[in-house]
matplotlib code that plots the C-alpha trace (Angstrom):
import matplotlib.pyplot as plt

x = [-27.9, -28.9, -26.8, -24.4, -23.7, -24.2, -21.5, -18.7, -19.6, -18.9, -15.5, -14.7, -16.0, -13.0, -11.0, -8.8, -9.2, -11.2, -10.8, -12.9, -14.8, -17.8, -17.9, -17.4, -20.4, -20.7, -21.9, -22.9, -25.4, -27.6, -27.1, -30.0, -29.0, -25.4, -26.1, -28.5, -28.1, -25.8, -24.5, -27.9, -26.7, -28.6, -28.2, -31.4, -31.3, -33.1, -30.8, -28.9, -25.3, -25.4, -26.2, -23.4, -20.9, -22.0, -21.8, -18.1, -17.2, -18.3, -16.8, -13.5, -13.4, -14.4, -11.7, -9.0, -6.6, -6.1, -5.8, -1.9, -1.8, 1.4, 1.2, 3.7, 3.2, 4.5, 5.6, 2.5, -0.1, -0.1, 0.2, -2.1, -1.4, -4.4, -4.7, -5.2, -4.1, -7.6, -9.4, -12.6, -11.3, -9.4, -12.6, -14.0, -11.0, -11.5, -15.2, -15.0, -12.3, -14.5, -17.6, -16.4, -14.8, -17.7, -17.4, -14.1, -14.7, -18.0, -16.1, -19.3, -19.3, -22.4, -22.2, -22.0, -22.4, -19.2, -16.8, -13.6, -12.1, -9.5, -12.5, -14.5, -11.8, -10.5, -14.2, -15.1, -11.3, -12.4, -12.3, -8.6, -7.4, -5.9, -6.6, -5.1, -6.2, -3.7, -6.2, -3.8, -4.2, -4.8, -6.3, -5.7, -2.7, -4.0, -2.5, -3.9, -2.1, -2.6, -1.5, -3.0, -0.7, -3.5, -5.4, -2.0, -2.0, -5.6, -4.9, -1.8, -3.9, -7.2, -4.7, -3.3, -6.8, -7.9, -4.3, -5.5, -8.7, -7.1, -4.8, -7.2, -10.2, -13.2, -10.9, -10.4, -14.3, -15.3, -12.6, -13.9, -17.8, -16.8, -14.8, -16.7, -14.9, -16.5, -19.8, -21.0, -19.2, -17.6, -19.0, -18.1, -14.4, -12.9, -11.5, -8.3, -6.9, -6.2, -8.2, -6.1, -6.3, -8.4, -11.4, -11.6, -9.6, -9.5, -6.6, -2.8, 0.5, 0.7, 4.3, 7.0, 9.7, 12.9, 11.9, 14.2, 13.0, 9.3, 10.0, 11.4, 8.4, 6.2, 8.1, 7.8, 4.2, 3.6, 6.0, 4.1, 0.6, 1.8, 1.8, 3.5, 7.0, 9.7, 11.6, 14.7, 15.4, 14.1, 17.2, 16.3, 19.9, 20.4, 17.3, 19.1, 22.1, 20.2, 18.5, 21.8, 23.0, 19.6, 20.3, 24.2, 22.9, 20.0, 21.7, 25.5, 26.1, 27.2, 26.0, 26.9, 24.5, 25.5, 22.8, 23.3, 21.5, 18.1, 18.8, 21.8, 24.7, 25.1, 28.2, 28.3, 30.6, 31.5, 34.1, 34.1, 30.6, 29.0, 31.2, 30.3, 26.3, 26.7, 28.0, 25.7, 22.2, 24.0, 25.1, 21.6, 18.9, 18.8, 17.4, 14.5, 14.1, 11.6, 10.5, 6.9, 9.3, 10.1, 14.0, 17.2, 19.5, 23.3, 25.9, 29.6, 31.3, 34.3, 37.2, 34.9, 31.5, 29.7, 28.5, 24.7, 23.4, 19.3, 18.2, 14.8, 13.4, 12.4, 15.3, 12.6, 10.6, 11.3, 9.1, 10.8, 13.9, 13.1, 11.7, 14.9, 16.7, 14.6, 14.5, 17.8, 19.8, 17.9, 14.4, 15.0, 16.3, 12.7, 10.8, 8.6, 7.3, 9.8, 11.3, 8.9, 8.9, 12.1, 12.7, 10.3, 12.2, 15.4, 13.9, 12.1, 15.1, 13.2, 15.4, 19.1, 21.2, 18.7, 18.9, 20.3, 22.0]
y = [-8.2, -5.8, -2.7, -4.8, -5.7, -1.5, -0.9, -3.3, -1.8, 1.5, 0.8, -1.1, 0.7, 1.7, -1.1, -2.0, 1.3, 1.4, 1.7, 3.6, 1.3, 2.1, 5.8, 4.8, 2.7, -1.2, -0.5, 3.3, 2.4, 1.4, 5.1, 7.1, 10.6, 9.9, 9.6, 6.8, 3.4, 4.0, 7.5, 8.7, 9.8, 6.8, 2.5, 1.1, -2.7, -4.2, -2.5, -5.5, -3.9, -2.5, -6.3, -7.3, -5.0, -5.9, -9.6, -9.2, -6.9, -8.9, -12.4, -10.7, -9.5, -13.2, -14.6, -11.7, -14.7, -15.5, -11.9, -10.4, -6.4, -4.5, -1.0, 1.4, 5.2, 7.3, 10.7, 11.7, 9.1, 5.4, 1.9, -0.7, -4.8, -6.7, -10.4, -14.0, -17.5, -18.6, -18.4, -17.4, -14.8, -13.4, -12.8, -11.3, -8.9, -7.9, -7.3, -5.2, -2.9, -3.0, -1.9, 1.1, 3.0, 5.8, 6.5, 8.4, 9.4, 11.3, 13.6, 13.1, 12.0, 10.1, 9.8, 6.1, 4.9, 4.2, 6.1, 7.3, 10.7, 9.9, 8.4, 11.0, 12.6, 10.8, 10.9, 14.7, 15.2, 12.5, 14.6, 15.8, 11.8, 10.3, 6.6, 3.5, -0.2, -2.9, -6.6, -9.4, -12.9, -13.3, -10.0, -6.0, -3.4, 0.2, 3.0, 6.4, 9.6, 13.4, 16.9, 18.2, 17.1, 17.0, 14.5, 12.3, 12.7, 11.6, 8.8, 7.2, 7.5, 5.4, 3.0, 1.9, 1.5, -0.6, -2.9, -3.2, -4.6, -6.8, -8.3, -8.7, -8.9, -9.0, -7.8, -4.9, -4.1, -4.4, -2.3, 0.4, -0.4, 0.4, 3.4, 6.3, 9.0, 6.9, 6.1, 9.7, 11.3, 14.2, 17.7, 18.9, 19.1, 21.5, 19.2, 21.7, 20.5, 17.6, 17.3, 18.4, 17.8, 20.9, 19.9, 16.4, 13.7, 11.2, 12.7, 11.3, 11.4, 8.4, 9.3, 7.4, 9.9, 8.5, 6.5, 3.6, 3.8, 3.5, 0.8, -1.0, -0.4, -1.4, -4.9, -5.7, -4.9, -7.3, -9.9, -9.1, -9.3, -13.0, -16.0, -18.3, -15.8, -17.6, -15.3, -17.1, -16.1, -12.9, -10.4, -6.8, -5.8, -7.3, -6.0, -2.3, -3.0, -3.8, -0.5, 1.5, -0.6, 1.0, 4.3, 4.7, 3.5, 5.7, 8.7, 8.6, 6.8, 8.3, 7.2, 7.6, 6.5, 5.2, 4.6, 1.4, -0.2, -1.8, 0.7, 1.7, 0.6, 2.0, 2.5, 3.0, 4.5, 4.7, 4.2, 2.5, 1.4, 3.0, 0.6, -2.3, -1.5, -1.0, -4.1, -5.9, -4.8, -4.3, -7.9, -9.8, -7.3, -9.6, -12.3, -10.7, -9.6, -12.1, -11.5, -9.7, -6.7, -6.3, -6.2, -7.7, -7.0, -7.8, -6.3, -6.9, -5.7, -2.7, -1.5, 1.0, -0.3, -2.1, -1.7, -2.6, -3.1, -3.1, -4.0, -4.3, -8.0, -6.5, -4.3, -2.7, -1.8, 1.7, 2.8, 0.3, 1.0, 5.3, 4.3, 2.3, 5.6, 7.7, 5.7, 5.4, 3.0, 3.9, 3.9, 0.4, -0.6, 0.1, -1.6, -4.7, -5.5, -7.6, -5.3, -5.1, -8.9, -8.8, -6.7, -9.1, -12.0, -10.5, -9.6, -13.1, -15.4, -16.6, -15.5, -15.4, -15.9, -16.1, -12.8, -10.7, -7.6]
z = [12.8, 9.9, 12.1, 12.8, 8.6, 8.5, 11.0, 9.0, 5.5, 7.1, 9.1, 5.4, 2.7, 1.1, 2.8, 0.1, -2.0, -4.7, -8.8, -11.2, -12.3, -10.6, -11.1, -14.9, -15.2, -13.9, -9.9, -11.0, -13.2, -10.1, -8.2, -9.1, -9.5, -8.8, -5.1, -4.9, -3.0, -0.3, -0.9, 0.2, 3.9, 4.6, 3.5, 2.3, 3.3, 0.3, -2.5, -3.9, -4.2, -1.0, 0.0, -2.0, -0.4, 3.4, 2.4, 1.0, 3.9, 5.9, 4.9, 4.3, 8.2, 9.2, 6.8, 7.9, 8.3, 5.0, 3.4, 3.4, 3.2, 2.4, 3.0, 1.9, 2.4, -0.7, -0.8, -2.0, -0.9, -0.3, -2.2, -1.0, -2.2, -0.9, -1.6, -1.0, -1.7, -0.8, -4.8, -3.5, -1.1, -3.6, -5.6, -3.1, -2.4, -6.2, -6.3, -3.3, -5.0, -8.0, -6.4, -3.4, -5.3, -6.1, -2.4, -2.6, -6.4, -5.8, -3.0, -0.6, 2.6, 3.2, 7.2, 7.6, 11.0, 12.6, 10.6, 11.9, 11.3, 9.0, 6.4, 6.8, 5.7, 2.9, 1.4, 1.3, -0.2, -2.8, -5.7, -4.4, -4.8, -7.8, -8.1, -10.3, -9.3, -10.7, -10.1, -9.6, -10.1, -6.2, -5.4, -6.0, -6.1, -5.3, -5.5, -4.2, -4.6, -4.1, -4.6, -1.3, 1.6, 4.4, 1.9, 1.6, 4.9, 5.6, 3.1, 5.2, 8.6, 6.8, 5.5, 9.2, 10.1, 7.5, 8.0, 11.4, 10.3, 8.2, 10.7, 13.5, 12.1, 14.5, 17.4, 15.4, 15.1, 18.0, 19.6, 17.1, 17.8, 21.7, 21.1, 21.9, 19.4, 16.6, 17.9, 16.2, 13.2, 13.9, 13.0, 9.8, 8.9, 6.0, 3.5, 3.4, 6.6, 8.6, 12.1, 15.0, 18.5, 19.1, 17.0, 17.6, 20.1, 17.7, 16.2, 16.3, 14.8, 12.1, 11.4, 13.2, 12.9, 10.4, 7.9, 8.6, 12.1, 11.1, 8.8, 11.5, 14.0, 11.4, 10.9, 14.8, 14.5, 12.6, 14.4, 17.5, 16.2, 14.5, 16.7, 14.9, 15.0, 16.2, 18.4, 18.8, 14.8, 14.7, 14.0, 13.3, 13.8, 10.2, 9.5, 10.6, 8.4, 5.4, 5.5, 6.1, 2.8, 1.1, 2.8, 1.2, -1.8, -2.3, -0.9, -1.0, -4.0, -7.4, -10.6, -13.7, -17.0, -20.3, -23.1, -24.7, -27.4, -25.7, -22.3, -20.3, -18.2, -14.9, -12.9, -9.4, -7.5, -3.5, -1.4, 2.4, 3.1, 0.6, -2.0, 0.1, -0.2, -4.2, -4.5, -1.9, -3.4, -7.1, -7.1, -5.5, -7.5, -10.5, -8.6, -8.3, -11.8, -13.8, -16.9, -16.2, -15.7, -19.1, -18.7, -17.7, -14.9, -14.9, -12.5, -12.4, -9.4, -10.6, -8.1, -6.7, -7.1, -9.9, -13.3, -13.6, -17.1, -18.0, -21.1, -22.4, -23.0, -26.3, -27.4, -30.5, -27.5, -27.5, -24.6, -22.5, -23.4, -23.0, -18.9, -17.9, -19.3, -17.3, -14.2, -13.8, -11.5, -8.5, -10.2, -11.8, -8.1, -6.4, -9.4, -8.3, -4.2, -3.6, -0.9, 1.9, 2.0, 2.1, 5.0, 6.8, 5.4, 6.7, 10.5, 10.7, 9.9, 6.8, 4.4, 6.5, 3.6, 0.9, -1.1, 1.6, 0.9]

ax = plt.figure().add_subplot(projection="3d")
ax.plot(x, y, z, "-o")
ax.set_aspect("equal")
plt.show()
């Protein structure tokens, strides 16, 4: 039983991400010589946080069912949202990302049983990641980022992993505890570059090719992987459409900014489908505005387009008002997680005609 609690902390240890709180005291104040406890190469059973950590690891793999992950890959790392509706497992979800971070801060790989390439990985390029934890009422919003590709890289590939382990759980685990690439840690990897198929087998494309296309293998993933999907309303066509609507938008649009006092007016500007789009997502945004954002949306549809105006809740806020500036139409658009739930919504049949663009 004891290797057994050693083998989950080590698929897990960063498996929500982690925030700076232990390198910045709390948890480190227990790590003798900034390497004690469980960043000795070895786990010493009877030290309390490592306890701690096996026992949260461990009830959040039991309890997979009642987490919700949302992954999304950034240009230059990834953005983890980790939570729960269940109180207590959303405690747990938050202690854990208070207490794993030194791992990945410290920039040492301790050799934890079990580990896959893509962690190893991640935790000798530690000192090469950029880390900001957001704790939500139900859980944790991480977000990792990084100048070195092969670490952004490295940071995508440990993500999947950890979704998986999320979604299945024990399944998950044990499918890891029999594969034989991960029963030893691979030899020492430069932190400089990603493994490759001729130093270890482990090693796989995580990319899906087009982005649209990846977003949509992602959503089926997670339709397959769901028993309760009712296929008779799934319809990833609209799901398709949606994302050529975000596509002209994004890419084909033109914009044109107008300060205003308390932010800026936006006009938008297409013709064909790219007008059709502008007005599609233009005209639903504001629903999802609420007022934790800090601003307004309104959008009036124009002969070729629309005419989007954000406006800061507080128009004396001047910060607020300097960011809408600076995002700009496109920047506000993205503000808020809202999409990827969406997207399922939209491929599910959850939210036909609720919010669609």
């Amino acid at each position: 039983m004891h290797r057994h609690r050693m083998v989950l902390t080590a698929l897990a240890t960063i498996l929500l991400g982690g925030s700076d709180a232990w390198a910045q005291g709390g948890m480190g104040g227990r790590m003798s010589g900034g390497m004690g406890g469980m960043m000795g190469g070895r786990m010493r059973g009877g030290d309390s946080a490592s306890a701690a950590i096996m026992s949260g690891v461990h009830e959040m793999l039991m309890n997979h069912d009642k987490i919700r992950r949302t992954v999304i890959n950034l240009p230059n790392g990834v953005r983890t949202v980790t939570e729960s509706d269940d109180p207590r497992m959303a405690e747990v979800i938050k202690s854990h990302v208070a207490s794993t971070g030194a791992f990945v801060a410290t920039g040492v790989d301790p050799n934890l049983p079990m580990s896959t390439a893509a962690l190893h990985g991640v935790l000798r390029n530690g000192t090469k990641i950029a880390r900001h934890a957001e704790v939500t009422p139900s859980g944790v919003i991480v977000t990792e980022t990084s100048g070195d590709s092969a670490t952004v890289a490295l940071l995508q590939a440990h993500a999947a992993e950890i979704t998986g382990l999320v979604e299945r759980g024990m399944a998950a685990m044990r499918e890891a505890m029999m594969s034989p690439a991960n029963r030893t840690p691979p030899a020492a990897m430069p932190t400089h570059e990603m493994p490759t198929h001729e130093t270890t087998a482990q090693a796989r494309p995580t990319r899906a090719g087009q982005e649209a296309f990846a977003t949509i293998g992602e959503i089926v993933r997670i339709l397959d992987a769901d028993p309760r999907t009712d296929w008779s309303r799934v319809d990833l066509e609209a799901l398709r459409q949606h994302l050529i609507d975000m596509d002209n938008v994004t890419m084909r649009a033109v914009v044109q900014r107008t300060d205003v006092p308390g932010g800026a007016a936006f006009d938008v500007h297409g013709t064909g489908a790219v007008r059709v789009a502008i007005r599609r997502m233009s005209m639903s945004h504001g629903a999802t505005v609420t007022p934790a954002d800090g601003f307004t949306w309104q959008a009036v549809e124009t002969p070729d387009g629309a005419r989007v105006t954000v406006l800061a809740t507080d128009a004396g806020n001047a910060r607020m008002v300097a960011r809408i500036r600076a995002l700009g139409f496109v920047g506000v658009l993205t503000i808020g997680d809202h999409h990827t739930v969406h997207h399922l919504g939209i491929a599910d049949g959850s939210m036909r005609g609720s919010h669609r663009h």
